[in-house]
C-alpha positions as CSV (number, residue, x, y, z in Angstrom):
1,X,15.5,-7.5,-23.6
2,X,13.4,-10.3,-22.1
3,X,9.7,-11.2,-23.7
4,X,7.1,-9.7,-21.4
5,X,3.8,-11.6,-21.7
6,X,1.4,-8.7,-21.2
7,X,-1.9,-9.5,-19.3
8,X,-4.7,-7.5,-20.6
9,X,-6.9,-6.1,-17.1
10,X,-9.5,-3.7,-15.9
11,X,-11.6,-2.4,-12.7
12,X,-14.7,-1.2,-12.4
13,X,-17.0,0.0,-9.7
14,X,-20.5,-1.6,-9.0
15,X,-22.6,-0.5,-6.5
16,X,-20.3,-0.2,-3.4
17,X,-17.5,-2.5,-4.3
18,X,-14.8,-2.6,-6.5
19,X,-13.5,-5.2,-9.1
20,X,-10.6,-6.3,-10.7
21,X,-10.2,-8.6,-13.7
22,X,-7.3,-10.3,-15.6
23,X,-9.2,-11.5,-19.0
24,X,-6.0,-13.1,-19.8
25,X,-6.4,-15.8,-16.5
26,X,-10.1,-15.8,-15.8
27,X,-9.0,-14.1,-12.6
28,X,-11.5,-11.5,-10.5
29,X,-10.6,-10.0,-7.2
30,X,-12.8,-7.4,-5.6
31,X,-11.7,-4.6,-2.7
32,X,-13.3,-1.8,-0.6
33,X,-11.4,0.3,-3.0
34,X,-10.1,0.5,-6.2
35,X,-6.4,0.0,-5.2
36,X,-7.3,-2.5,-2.8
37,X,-9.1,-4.4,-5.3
38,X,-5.6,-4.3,-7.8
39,X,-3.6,-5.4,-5.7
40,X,-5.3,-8.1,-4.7
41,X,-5.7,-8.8,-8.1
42,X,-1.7,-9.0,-8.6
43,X,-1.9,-10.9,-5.8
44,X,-3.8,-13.8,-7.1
45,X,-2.4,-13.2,-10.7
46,X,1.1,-14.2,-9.3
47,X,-0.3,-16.8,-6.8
48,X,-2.0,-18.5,-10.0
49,X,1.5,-18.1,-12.5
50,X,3.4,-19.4,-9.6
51,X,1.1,-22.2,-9.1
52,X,1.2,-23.2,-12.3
53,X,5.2,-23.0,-13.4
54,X,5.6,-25.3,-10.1
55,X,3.5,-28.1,-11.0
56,X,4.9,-28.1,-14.8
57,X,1.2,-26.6,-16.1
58,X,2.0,-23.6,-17.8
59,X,1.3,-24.9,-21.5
60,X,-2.4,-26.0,-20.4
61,X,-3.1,-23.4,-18.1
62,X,-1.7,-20.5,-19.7
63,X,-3.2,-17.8,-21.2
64,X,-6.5,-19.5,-19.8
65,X,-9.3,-17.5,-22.2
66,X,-12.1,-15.7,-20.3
67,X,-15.8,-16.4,-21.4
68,X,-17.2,-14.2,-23.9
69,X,-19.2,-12.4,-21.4
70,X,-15.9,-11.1,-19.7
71,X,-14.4,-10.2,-23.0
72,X,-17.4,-8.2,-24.4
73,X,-17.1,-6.8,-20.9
74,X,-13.5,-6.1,-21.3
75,X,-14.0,-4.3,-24.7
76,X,-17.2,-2.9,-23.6
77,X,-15.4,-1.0,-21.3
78,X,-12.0,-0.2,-23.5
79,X,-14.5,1.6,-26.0
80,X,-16.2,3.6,-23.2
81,X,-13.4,4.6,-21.6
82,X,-12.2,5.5,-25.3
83,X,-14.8,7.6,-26.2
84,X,-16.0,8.7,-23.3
85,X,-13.1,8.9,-20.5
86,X,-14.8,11.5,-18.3
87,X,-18.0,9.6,-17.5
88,X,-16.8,5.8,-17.3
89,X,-16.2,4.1,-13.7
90,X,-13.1,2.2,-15.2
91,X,-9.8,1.8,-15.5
92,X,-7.9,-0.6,-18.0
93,X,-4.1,-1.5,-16.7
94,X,-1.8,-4.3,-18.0
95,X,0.4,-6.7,-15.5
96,X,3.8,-7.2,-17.7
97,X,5.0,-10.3,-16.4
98,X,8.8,-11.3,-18.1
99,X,8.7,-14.7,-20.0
100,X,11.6,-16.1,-17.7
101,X,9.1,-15.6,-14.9
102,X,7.4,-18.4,-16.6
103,X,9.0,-21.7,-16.1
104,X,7.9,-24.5,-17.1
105,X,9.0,-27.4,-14.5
């Protein structure tokens, strides 16, 4: 079985608009709903990895660490939504990307 590089990701709600974000890429994508917001999300997740494996920047580019302020955010929420699953406004989800997705040119 292939290595999957697991991307660690959550969506919240603020105010009318949704939010995705990839802590793994420093990636945030925001829809009129929560789905919407996902996949665009994906979206740009797999723009970015392509992006990157084309122009032979994987090693520098990824992971790309989120600031500390997303991370706290990111556990912030994980503990919440551990705790407390039937109040919190969040979801946490993983994008499994396969390591032979990511070639290095």
């Amino acid at each position: 079985m292939d290595k999957e590089h697991q991307l660690r990701c959550y969506s919240y709600k603020k105010k009318q608009q949704y939010y995705a974000v990839c802590i793994d890429l420093t990636l945030i994508d925001e829809g009129a709903t929560l789905e919407a917001a996902r996949t665009n999300l994906q979206e740009n997740v797999l723009g970015y990895l392509e992006c990157v494996s084309k122009n032979g920047t994987m090693k520098q580019f990824f992971p790309r660490k989120a600031p500390f302020a997303f991370r706290l955010h990111y556990y912030w929420v994980r503990l919440l939504a551990t705790l407390f699953p039937q109040f919190v406004k969040a979801t946490l989800f993983e994008f499994r990307v396969p390591q032979g997705d990511l070639r290095c040119a």
